[in-house]
Structures are given as structure tokens and as C-alpha cells.
Backbone bond lengths (Angstrom), bond angles and torsions (degrees), N, CA, C in turn:
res aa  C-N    CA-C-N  psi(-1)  N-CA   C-N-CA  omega(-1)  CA-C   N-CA-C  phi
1 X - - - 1.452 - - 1.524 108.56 -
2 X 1.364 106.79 132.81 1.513 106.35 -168.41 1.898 97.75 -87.18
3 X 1.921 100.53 169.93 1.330 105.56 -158.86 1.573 89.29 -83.69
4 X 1.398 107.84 156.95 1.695 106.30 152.42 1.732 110.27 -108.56
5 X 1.430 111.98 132.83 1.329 97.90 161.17 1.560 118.31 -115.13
6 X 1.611 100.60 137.20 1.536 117.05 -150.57 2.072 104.17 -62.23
7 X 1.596 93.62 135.74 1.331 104.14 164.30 1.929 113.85 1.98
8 X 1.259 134.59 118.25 1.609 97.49 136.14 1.659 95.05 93.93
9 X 1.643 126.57 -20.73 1.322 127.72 -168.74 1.565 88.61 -76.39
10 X 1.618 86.61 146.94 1.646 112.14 168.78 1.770 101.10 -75.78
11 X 0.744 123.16 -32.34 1.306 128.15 -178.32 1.530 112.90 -34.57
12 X 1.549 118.36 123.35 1.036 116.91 -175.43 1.709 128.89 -106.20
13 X 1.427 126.08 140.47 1.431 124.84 -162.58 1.407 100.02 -31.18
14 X 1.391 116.77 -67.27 1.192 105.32 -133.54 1.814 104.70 -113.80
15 X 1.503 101.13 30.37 1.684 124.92 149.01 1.586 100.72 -63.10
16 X 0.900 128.96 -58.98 1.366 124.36 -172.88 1.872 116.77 -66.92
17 X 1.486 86.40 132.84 1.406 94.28 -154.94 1.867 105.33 -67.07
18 X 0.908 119.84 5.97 1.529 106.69 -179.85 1.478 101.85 -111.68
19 X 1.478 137.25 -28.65 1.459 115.20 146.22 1.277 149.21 -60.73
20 X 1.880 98.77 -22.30 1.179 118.42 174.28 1.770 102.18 -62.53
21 X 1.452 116.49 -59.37 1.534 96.51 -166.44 1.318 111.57 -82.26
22 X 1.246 131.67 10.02 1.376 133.45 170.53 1.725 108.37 -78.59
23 X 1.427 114.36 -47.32 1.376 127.58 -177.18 1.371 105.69 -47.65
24 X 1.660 100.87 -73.21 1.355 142.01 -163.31 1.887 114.87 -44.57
25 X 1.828 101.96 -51.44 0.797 110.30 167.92 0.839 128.87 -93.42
26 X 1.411 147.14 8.80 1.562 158.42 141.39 1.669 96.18 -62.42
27 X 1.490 148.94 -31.82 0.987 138.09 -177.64 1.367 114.00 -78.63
28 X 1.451 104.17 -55.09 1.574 110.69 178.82 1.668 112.33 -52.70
29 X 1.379 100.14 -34.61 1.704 95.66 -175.69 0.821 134.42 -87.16
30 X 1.566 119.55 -18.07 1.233 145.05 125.56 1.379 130.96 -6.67
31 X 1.140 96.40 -76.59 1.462 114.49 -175.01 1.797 109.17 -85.58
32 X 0.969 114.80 -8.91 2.048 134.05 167.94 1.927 77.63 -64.51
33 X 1.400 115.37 -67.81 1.379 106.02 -124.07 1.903 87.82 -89.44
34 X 1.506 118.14 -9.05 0.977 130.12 -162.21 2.323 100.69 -84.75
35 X 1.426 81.26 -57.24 2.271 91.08 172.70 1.147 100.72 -84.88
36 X 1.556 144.18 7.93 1.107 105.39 -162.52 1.509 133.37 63.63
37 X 1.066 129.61 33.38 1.496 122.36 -143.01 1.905 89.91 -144.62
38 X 1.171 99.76 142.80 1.928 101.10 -166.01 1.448 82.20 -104.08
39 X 1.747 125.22 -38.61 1.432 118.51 -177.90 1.400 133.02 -32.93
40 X 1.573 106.14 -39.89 1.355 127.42 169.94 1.830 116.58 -74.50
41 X 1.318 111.00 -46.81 1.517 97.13 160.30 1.756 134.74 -72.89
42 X 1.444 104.44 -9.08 1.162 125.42 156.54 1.499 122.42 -59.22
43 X 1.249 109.00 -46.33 1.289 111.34 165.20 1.611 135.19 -80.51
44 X 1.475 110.53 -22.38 1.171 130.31 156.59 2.004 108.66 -50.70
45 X 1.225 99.95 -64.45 1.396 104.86 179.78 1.758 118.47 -55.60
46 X 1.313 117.80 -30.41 1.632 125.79 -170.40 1.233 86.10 -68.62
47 X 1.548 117.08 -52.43 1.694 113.93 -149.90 1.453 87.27 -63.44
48 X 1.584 128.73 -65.13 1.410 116.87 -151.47 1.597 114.19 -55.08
49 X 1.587 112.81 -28.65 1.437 131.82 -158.46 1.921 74.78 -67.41
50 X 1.289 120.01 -74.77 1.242 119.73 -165.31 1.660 128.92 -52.26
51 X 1.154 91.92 -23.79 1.642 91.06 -179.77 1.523 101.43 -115.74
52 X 1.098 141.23 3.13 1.468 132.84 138.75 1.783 138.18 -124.72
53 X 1.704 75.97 3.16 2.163 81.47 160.19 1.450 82.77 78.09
54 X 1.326 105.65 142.02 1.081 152.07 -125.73 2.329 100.49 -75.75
55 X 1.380 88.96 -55.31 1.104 85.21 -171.55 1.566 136.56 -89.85
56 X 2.001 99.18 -20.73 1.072 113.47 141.53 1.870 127.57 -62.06
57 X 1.186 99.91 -8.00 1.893 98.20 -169.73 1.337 95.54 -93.93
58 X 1.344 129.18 -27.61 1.201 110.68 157.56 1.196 141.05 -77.09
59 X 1.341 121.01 -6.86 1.658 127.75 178.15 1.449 98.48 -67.42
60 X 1.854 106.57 -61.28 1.526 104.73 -168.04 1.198 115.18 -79.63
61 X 1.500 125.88 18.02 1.522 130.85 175.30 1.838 83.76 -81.70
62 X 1.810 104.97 -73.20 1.768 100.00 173.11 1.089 135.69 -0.89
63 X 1.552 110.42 -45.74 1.457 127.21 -142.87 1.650 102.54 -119.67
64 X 1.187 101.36 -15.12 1.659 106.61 -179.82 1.908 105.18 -97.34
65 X 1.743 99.14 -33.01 1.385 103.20 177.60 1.715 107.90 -59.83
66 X 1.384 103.79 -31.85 1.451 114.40 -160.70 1.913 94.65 -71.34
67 X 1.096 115.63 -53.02 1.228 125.31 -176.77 1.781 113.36 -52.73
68 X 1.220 107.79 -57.36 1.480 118.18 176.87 1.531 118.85 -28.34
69 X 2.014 90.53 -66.28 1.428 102.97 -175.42 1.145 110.12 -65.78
70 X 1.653 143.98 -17.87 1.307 160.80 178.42 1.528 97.14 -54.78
71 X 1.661 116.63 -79.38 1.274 120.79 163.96 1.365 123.91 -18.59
72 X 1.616 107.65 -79.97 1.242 115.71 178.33 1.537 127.46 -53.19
73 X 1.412 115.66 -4.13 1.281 124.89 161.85 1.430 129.48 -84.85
74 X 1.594 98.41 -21.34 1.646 103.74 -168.33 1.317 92.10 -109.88
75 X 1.360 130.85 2.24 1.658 110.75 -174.86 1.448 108.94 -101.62
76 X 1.552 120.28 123.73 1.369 116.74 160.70 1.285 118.95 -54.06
77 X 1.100 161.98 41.22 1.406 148.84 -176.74 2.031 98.98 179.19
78 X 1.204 92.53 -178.18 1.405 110.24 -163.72 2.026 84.21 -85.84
79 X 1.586 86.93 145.21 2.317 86.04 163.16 1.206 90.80 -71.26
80 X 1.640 87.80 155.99 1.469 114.16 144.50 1.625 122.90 -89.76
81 X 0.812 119.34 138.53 1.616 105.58 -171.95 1.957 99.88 -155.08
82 X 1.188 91.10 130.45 2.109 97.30 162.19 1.713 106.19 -61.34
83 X 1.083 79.94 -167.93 2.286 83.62 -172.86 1.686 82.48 -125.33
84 X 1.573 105.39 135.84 1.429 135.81 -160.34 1.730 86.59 -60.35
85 X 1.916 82.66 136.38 2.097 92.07 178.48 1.583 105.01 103.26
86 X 1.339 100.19 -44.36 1.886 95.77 -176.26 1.446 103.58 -78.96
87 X 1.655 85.33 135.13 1.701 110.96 -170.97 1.756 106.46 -72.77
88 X 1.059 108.53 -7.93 1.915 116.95 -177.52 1.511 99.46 -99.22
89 X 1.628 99.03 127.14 1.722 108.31 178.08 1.339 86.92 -104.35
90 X 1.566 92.06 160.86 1.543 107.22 176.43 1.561 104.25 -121.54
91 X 1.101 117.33 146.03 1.943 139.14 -173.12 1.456 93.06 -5.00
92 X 1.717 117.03 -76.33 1.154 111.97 -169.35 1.204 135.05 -60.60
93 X 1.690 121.50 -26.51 1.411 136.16 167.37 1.858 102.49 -55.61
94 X 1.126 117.82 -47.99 1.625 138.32 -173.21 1.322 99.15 -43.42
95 X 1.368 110.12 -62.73 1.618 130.65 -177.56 1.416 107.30 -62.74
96 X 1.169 119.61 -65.56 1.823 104.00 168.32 1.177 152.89 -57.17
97 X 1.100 90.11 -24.51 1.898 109.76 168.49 1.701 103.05 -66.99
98 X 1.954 91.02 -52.01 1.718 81.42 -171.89 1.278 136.27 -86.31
99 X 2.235 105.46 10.23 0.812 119.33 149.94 1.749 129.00 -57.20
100 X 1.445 109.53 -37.86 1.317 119.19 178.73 1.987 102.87 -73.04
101 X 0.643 129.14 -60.07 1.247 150.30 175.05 1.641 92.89 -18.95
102 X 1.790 119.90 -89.02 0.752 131.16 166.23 1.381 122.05 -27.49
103 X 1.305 125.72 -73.46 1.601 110.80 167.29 1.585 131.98 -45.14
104 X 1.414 110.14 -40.26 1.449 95.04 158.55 1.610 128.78 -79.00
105 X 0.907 108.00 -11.26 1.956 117.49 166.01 1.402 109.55 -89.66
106 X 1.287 130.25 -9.07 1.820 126.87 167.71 1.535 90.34 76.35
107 X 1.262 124.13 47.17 1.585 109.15 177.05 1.751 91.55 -122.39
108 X 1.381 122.64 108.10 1.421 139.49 176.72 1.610 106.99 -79.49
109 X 1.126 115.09 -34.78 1.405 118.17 178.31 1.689 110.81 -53.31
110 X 1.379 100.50 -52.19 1.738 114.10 -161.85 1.742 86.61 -68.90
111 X 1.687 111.64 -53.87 1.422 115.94 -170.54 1.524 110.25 -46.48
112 X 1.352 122.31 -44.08 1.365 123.92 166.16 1.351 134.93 -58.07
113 X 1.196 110.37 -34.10 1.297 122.41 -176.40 1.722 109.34 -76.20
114 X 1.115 94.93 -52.73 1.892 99.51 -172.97 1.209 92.15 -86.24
115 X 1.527 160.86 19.50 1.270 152.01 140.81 1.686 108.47 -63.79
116 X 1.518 96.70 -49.69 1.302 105.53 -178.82 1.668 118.21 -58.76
117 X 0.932 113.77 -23.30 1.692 128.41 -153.23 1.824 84.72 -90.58
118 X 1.725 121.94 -35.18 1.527 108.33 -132.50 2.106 77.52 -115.23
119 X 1.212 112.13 -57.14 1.319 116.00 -173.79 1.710 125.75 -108.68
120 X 1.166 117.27 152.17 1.443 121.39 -170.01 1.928 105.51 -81.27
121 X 0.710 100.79 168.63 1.854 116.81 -146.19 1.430 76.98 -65.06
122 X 1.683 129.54 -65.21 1.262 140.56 -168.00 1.645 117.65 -28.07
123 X 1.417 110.61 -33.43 1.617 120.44 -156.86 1.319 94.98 -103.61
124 X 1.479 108.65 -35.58 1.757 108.25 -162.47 1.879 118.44 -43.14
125 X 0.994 106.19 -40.18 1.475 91.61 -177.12 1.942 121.59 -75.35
126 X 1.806 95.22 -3.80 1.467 73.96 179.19 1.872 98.36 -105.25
127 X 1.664 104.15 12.87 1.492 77.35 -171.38 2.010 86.20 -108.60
128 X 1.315 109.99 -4.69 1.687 94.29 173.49 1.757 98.96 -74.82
129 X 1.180 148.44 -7.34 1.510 161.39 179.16 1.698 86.07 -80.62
130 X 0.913 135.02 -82.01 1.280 150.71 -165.60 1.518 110.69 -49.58
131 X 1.242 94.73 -63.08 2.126 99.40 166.88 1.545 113.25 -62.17
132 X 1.041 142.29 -18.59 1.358 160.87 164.72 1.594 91.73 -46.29
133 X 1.303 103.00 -71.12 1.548 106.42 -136.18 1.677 91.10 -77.35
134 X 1.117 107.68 -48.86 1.270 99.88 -176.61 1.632 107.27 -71.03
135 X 0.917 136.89 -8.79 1.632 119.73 172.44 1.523 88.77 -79.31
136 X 1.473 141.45 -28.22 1.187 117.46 -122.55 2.535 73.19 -102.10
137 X 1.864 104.36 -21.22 1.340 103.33 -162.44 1.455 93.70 -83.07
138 X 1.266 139.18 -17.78 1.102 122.29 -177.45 1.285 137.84 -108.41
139 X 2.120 93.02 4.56 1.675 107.63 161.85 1.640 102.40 -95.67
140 X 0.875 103.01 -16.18 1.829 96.77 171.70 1.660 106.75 -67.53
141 X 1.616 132.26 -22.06 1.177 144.89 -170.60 1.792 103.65 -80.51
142 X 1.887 97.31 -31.57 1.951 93.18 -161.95 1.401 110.24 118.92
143 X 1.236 108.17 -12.42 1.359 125.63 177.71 1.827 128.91 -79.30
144 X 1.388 106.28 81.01 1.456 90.09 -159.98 1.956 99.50 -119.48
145 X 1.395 118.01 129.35 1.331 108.08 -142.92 2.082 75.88 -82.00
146 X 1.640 103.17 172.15 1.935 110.53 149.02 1.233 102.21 -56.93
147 X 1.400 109.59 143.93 1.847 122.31 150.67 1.686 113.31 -52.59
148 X 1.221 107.09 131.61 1.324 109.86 155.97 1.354 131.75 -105.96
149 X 1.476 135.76 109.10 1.409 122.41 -163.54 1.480 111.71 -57.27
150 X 1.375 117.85 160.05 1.128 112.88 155.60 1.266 140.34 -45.73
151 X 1.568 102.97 -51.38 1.781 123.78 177.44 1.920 97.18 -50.01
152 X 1.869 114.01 -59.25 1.860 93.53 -174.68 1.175 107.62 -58.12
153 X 1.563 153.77 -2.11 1.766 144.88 -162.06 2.183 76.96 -88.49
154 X 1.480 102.17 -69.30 1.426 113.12 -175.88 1.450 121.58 -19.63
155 X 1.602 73.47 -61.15 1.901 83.02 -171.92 1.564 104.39 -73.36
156 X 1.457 123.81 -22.45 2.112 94.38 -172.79 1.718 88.36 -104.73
157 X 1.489 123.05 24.65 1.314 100.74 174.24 1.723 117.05 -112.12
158 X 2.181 98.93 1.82 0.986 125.89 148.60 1.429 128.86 -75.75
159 X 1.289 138.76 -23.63 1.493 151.15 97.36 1.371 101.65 48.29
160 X 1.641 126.95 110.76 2.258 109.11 164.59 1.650 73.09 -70.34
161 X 1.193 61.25 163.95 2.205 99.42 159.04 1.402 105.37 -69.12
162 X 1.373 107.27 131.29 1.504 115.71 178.32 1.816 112.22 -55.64
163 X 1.449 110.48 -34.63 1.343 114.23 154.98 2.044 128.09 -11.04
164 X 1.631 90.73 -57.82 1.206 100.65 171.35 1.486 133.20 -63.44
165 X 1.277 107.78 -20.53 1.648 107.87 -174.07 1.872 117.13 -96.89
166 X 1.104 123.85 125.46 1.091 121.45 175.31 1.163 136.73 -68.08
């Protein structure tokens, strides 16, 4: 049963520990595979080691690496991504989380929709394989993200680009 957080709560998305390492570690791994840089998957790995012990943090490190490169295979263009720690997701972070989200909530609609938004038609089937596994490694952990409807992916992917505002 997914969480609700109440009307009006200060409570923030990605305080909760199953968006946090979904976000978190899509950034760090990201950006590992983006500089070249092991520092950043290093840090990807501490966080999971720390917030799910040691031997589980490495399965869903596996399973998140597996997912990443999935992404990064099916997307025509460069991610968009916030810089690791900032509480503001950007379009594409939005779309992946609520890709995971969706697969562990059985909602195909949302899964479709923010697939569409993040990767090109060509990649999609190996990264809905890929989002699978890892929703499927990190609810086996306790980890079960909120649902995201389809309509909020819609509405902030109707959103200008913050680009535009002065």
C-alpha cells in the first residue's frame, strides 16, 4: 500500500527514503557515467550501502546501474538532471522516479506516459525491462516509491523550461 502524504504537509518528496535513493542514485550514476568519474559512483554506492546495509545496497546499486545505462541508451539527447542533494527534480528526474513508481503500483498508463517523455520509442523496451527490475529489487528491499498519476508527469511536462523565466 502506497504512502499518502497529508494535505498541506511540510514534508518533503524526496525525505522519504524510497524516492530519495531512486532520485539520488539516478544522479550519482548518471553523472559517474556522464565525467567519467568513479567518485560519483562511489557515492552512489555509500548512500545505498548506508541506507540499506551493505549487502542488500549492493544488489539495488546492480539493478539501478542496470537501469541507468538502460536510460542512457534509449535517450536521444543529453539528461536533464538537478546536482545531487537538491530537493527540486527536473522533467527528466520526474519521469524516472515515476517510471519506478508506476511499475511497482501496476499503473501502465503513468509507465507509458513518462517513458515517452524520457526515451525514444527505439530503446523503450529495454529500459521498461530495466525499470521492472529495479522497481521489482528495491520493493523486495521495503522500498515502495508514492504513485504518481499520469495527468502530474502531463502537467510538469507541459511546464516552459525554467530557461525561459528571468
Amino acid at each position: 500500500m502506497a504512502t499518502r502524504l497529508p494535505a498541506g504537509s511540510d514534508t518533503r518528496y524526496l525525505e522519504r527514503q524510497p524516492e530519495r535513493l531512486v532520485v539520488e542514485g539516478l544522479r550519482r550514476w548518471m553523472q559517474g557515467c556522464e565525467r567519467g568519474s568513479v567518485t560519483c559512483w562511489e557515492l552512489a554506492a555509500s548512500l545505498y550501502a548506508e541506507e540499506l546495509g551493505a549487502a542488500d545496497g549492493r544488489r539495488v546499486l546492480a539493478a539501478l546501474a542496470r537501469w541507468v545505462e538502460a536510460i542512457r541508451g534509449g535517450m536521444d539527447r543529453p539528461a536533464g538532471l538537478s546536482p545531487s542533494l537538491s530537493p527540486r527534480l527536473c522533467l527528466d528526474e520526474c519521469c524516472a522516479v515515476s517510471m519506478i513508481a508506476a511499475c511497482q503500483n501496476h499503473d501502465d498508463d503513468t509507465l507509458l506516459g513518462a517513458l515517452e517523455r524520457l526515451v525514444a520509442p527505439e530503446g523503450r523496451a529495454d529500459v521498461i525491462r530495466a525499470t521492472q527490475r529495479f522497481a521489482e529489487t528495491l520493493a523486495e528491499t521495503g522500498q515502495i516509491l508514492i504513485p504518481v498519476p499520469g495527468a502530474v508527469i502531463r502537467e510538469i511536462a507541459a511546464r516552459p523550461c525554467r530557461r525561459h523565466y528571468h
